[in-house]
C-alpha positions as CSV (number, residue, x, y, z in Angstrom):
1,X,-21.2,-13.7,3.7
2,X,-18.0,-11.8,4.8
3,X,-16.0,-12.7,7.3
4,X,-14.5,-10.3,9.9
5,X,-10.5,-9.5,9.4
6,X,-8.8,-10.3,12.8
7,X,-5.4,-11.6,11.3
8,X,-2.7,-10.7,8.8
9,X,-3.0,-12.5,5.2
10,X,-0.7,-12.3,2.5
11,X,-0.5,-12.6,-0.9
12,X,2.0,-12.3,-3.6
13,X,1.4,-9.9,-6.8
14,X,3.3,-9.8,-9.9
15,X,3.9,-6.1,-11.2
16,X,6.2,-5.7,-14.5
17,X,8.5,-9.1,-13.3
18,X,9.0,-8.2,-9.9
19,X,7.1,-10.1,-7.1
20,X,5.7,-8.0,-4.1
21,X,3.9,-9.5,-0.7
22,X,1.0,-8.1,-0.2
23,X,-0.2,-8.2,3.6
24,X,-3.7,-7.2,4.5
25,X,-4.5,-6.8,8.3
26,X,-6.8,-5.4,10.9
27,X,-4.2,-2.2,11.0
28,X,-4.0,-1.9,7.0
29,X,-2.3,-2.9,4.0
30,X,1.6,-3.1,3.9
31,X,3.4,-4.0,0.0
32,X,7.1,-5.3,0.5
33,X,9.2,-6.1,-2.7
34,X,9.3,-10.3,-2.2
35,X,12.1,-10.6,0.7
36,X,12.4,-7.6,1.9
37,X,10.7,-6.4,5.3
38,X,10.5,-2.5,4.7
39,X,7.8,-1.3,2.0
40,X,4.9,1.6,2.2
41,X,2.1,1.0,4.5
42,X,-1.2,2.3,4.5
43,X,-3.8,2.1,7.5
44,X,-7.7,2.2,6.7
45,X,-7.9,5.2,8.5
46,X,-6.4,7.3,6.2
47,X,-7.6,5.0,3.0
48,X,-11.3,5.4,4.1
49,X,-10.1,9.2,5.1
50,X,-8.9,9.7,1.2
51,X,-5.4,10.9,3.0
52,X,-4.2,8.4,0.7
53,X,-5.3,9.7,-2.9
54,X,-4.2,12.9,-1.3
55,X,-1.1,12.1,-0.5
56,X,-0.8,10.6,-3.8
57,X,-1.5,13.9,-5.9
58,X,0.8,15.6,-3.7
59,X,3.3,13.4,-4.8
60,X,3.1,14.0,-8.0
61,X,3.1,17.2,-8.1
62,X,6.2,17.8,-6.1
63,X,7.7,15.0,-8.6
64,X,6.1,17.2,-11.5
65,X,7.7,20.3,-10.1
66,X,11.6,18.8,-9.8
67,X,11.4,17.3,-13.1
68,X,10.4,20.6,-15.5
């Protein structure tokens, strides 16, 4: 049984010795570097969308393109 999403939960990730809060609400999923508030944010919209693996090729290819 699952059970709806109606408030913010965190967790905490470990990623190459760095800790990040992971926050997972009814809006979307915001990663922070552990205390620090700013960090990218995603909404479902645009994760259901896949406006976020777009964004994310489009990233990389501008990234790819500075760095011949």
């Amino acid at each position: 049984m699952t059970a709806k999403l109606d408030k913010t939960i965190k967790r905490e990730l470990d990623v190459d010795g760095k800790t990040y809060t992971i926050a997972i609400g009814p809006d979307g999923v915001k990663v922070t570097e552990k205390g620090r508030r700013n960090g990218p944010e995603m909404s479902w919209r645009s994760i259901i969308s896949g406006d976020a693996s777009l964004n994310e090729s489009l990233k990389a290819s501008v990234d790819a393109a500075a760095n011949p």
